[in-house]
N, C-alpha and C positions, 0 to 999 in steps of 0.2 A: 841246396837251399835257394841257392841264385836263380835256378832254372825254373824249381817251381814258382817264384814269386816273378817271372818273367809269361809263365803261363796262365797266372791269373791276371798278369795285368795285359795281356791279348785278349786273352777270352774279357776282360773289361769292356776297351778300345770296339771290339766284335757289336756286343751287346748296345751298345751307344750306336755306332754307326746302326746298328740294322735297324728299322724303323717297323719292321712287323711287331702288333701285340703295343707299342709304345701310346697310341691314341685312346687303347682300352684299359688303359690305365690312370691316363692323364685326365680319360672322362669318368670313370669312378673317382677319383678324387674331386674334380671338379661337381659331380654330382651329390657328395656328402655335402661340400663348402654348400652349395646349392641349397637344400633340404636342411642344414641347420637355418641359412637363412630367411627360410619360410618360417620353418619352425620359432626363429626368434619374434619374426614379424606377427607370428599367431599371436604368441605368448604374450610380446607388446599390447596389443590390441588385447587381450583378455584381463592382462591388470589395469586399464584403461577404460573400459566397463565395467569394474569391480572400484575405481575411481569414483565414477562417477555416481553407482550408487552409494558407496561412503561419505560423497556430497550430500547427496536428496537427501541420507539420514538424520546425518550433521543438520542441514537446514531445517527439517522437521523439528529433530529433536530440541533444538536450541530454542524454538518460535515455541514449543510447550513449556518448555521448562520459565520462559519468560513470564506465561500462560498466568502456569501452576503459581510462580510467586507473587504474582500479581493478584490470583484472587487471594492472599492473605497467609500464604507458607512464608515465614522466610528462609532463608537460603540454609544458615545453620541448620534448619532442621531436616534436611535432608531428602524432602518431599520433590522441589525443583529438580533435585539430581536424578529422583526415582524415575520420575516422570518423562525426562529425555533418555536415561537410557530404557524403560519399557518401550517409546517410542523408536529407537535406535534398535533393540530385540524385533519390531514388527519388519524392520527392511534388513532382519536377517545377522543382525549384528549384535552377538550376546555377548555381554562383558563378561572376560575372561573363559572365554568359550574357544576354542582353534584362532590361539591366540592374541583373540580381538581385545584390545582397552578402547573402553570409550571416556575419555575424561572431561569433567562437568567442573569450571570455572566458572565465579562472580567474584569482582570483574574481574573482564581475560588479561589473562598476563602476556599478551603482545598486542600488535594493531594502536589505531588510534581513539580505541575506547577502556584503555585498562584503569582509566578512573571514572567512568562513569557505570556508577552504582544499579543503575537497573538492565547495565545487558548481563547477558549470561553465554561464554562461549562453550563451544561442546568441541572433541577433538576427539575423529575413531580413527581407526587404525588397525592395519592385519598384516602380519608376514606371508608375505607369497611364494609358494612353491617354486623351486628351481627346474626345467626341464631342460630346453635347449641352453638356456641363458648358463646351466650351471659352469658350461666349457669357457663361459667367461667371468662370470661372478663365483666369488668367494664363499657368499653367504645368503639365505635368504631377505629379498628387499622386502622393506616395510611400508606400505602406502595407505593413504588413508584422505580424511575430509577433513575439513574447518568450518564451522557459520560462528556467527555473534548475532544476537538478536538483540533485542533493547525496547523498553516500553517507549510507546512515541518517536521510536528511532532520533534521541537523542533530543528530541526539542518538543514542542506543543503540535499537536495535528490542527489544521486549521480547514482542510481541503479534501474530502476523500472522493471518489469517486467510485462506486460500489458496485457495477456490472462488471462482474469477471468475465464478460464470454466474447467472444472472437470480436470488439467492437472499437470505434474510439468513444472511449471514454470522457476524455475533454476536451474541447479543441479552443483555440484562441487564435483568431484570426485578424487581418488588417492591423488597426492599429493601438488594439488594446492591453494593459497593464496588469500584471497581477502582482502585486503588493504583498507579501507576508512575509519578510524576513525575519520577524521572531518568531516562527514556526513553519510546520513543515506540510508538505503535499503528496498524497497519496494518488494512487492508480492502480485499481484491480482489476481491469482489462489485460485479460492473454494474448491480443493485438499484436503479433513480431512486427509490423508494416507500421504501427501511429495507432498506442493504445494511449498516450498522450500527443498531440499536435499540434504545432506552433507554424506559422506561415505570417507572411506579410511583414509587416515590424512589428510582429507582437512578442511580448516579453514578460518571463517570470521572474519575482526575486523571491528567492524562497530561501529557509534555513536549511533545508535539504528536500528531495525530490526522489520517491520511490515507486516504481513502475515496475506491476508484474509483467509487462507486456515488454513493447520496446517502443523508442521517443523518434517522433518525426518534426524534424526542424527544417524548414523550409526560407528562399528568402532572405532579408535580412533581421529574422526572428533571433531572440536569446533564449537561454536558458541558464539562468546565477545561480547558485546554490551555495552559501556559502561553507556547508559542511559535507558537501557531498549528493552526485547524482548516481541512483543505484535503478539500473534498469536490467529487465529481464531476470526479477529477484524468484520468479516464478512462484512465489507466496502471497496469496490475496491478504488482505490484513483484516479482520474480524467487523464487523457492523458493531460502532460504539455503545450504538443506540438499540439495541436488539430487544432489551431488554423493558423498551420504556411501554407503556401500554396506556390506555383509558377506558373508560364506559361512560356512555353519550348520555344525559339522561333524558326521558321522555319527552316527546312532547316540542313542542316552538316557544318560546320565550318571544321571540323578536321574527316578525316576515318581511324580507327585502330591502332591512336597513339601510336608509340613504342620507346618514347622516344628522338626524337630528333625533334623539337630544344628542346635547355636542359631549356630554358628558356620560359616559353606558356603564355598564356592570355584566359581571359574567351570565352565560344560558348560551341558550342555544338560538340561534338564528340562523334560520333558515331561506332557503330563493335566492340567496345572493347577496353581500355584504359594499356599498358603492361608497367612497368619499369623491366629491368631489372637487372642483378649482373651490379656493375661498372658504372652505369647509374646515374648521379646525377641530378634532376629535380627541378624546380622554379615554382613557381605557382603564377603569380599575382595576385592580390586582385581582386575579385568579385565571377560569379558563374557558376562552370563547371557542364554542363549537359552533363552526361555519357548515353549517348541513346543506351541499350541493350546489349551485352558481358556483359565483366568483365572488371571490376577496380581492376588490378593487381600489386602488386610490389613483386618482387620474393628476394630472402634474397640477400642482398648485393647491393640492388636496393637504391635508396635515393629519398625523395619526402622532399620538405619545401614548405610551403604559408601561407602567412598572410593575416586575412582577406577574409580568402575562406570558402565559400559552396560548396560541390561536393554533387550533383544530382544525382540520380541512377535512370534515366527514363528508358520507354518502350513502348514495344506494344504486344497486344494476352500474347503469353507463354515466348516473350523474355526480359525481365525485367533486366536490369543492375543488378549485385549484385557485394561484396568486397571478395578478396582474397590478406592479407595483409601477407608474410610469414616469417617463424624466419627470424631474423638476417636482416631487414627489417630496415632501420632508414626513421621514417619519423617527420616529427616538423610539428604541423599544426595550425594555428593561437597562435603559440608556445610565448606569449605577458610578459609583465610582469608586477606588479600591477601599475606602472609608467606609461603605455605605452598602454591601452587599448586598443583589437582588435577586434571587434566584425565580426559574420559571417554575411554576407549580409543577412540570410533569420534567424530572431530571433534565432541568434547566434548558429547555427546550425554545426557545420563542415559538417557533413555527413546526407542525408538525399533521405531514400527511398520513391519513389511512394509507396502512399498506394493504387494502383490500380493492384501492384507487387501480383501474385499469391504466397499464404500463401506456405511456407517453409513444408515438408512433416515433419510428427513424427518423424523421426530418422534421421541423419546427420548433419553435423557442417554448414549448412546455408551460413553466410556469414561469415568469416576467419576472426579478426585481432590477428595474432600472430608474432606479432614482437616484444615482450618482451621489455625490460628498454629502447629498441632502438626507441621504437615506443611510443611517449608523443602526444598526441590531446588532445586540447583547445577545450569546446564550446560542444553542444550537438552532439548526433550518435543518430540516431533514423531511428529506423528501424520499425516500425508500423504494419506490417504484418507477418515478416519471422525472422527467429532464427540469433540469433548472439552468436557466439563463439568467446571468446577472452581472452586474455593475454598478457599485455602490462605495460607500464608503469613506470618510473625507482623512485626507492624508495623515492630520493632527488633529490632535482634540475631538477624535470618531468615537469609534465603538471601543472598548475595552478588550473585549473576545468577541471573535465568531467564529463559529465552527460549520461551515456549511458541507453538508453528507449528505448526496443524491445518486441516482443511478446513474445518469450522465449531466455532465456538467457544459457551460459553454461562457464564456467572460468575451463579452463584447466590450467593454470599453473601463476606463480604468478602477479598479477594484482594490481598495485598500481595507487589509484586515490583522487587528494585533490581537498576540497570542495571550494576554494578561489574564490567563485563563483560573488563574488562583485566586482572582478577585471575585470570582461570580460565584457563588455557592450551587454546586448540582454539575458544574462546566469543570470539570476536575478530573483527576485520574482517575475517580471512583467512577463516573460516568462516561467522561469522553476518552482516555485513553486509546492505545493505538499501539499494536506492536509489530515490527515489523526489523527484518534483517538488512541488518547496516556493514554485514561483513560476509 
């Protein structure tokens, strides 16, 4: 027995010393270690794009179902849930299908919105196959998405910017303000470089800031938000105003009004609407269609009306547009929470044709620069062509504004309050706003 366990352990000793055959061994092993580790890295990377579209789902899904209860389901009835997971089925994710749960929350139960009543969280989710990974996992892993969305993402919209396409959207340059802290600002520019942009000392205060695009801050520029800045949300947010419409009626009422009588009524006037210095003007309640010029008040001009819509029609290349200038006073459905004034056409003060030829890349569009002189009540929407503006007096201004253009641009300081429950038409039912806050 001694002898043979002295013979194996030579022929051991042998085997070790001889170094023939030992490298083609050491490199198959090394080559397995090798090939799981690609193999894991594959597999990484494939639940890693199975990730990210259980994102885009979640986001989707969450921004309809907010959609859905917002045009009048409420949530018990189960319409909101339907409706993000069919959304959630279209990118492939069928609840209770190869394993998938998609679950449908109001309000979510984590994050910093599980008490506020109009978001709605969506949460998917799918067990993924084990292949290389099983040599070190137990069990199949579970991976999945999160969004939250929320009507007006949390506060009043005050500011949207409505071109989604590779542009900046707004820009605020040198040394001007923008003011809205009871409510929030939009950006639906897909812009990754400055779909919002801020340079010089210019500065926002907003109640939150959301950019499909992404924010270029330059300078010694700010950007405040006191609830949050959400950029690269990659969801443009809906036109509030999509819905609002008119018909012009025939005819010219008024040709190239310049101001006298001091006191007007609704129709339509056409050529060009002018105030000038020392001009003080009335606007009775209803809705003035400006057919082609300019809507003009030159600085030291005065405009007041309550209850008004001003129309910016046209025809071919001549489209009505605004030229509102310093030192300008104007009050326009100027109400107060007592005394509600809504604009004839869903609470609109100002409101361009969107059949208006879009605004070129470069110049100030349509004018309102009439600074703390200048307070409008009620929406400005300009749907096609650039708005420039500067207005609004710190206290005792406008109540709500909502201003909605394709591009935006704030030259100098711009204060605007959210008191948007005060104006009849300027409400959830009209201006609304959804957009993801998670």
């Amino acid at each position: 027995m001694t002898k043979l366990t002295k013979s194996f352990a030579q022929l051991a000793v042998r085997a070790v010393r001889d170094p023939s055959g030992t490298i083609s061994v050491m490199a198959a092993i090394s080559l397995t270690a090798i090939i799981g580790f690609v193999g894991l890295g594959t597999e990484a990377s494939f639940w890693y794009v199975k990730k990210r579209e259980m994102q885009s789902a979640a986001d989707s899904a969450s921004f309809s179902a907010v959609a859905d209860m917002h045009a009048g389901d409420n949530f018990a009835s189960g319409k909101p849930t339907a409706a993000a997971k069919a959304i959630a089925a279209q990118y492939g994710f069928v609840d209770g299908t190869n394993g998938v749960t998609v679950t449908v929350n109001n309000p979510p139960t984590s994050g910093p919105n599980t008490s506020l009543a109009s978001a709605i969280e969506v949460i998917i989710s799918q067990p993924q196959q084990r292949l290389f990974t099983s040599l070190f996992m137990s069990s199949n892993p579970r991976i999945g998405g999160r969004a939250v969305s929320a009507l007006n993402g949390g506060g009043t919209p005050c500011v949207l910017a409505l071109n989604d396409g590779n542009v900046t959207d707004l820009t605020i340059s040198g040394t001007p303000t923008l003011n809205i802290p009871g409510c929030d600002l939009y950006v639906n520019s897909s812009n990754a470089g400055g779909a919002l942009t801020l340079s010089g000392n210019a500065n926002i205060n907003a109640n939150s800031t959301h950019v499909v695009g992404g924010i270029s801050i330059s300078g010694n520029a700010t950007l405040n938000d006191s609830n949050g800045t959400f950029d690269n949300t990659g969801s443009p947010v809906p036109d509030p105003f999509a819905s609002a419409s008119f018909t012009m009626p025939g005819g010219c009422d008024v040709n190239s009004y310049s101001g006298s009588p001091a006191t007007i009524s609704p129709g339509v006037y056409c050529g060009g609407f002018t105030i000038n210095s020392g001009t003080n003007v009335t606007m009775q309640p209803g809705i003035y269609y400006i057919n082609g010029g300019s809507f003009k008040i030159n600085g030291g001009g005065s405009l007041t009306g309550t209850g008004v819509t001003i129309v910016l029609t046209g025809s071919g290349s001549d489209y009505a547009t605004v030229t509102i200038n310093s030192t300008a006073t104007v009050s326009l459905n100027n109400c107060d929470p007592s005394s509600p004034c809504p604009g004839p056409i869903d609470g609109l003060a100002f409101f361009q044709d969107r059949n208006a030829p879009p605004s070129p890349p470069v110049g100030n569009g349509n004018t309102f620069n009439g600074g703390s002189t200048m307070n409008i009540n009620g929406g400005i929407y300009f749907p096609e062509q650039r708005v420039t503006y500067t207005g609004g007096a710190e206290t005792g201004g406008s109540i709500c504004t909502q201003l909605v253009a394709n591009t935006i641009k704030i030259t100098g300081e711009t204060n605007f309050s959210g008191n948007c429950s005060a104006i009849t038409g300027v409400t959830d039912g009209q201006g609304a706003l959804i957009a993801l806050v998670e």
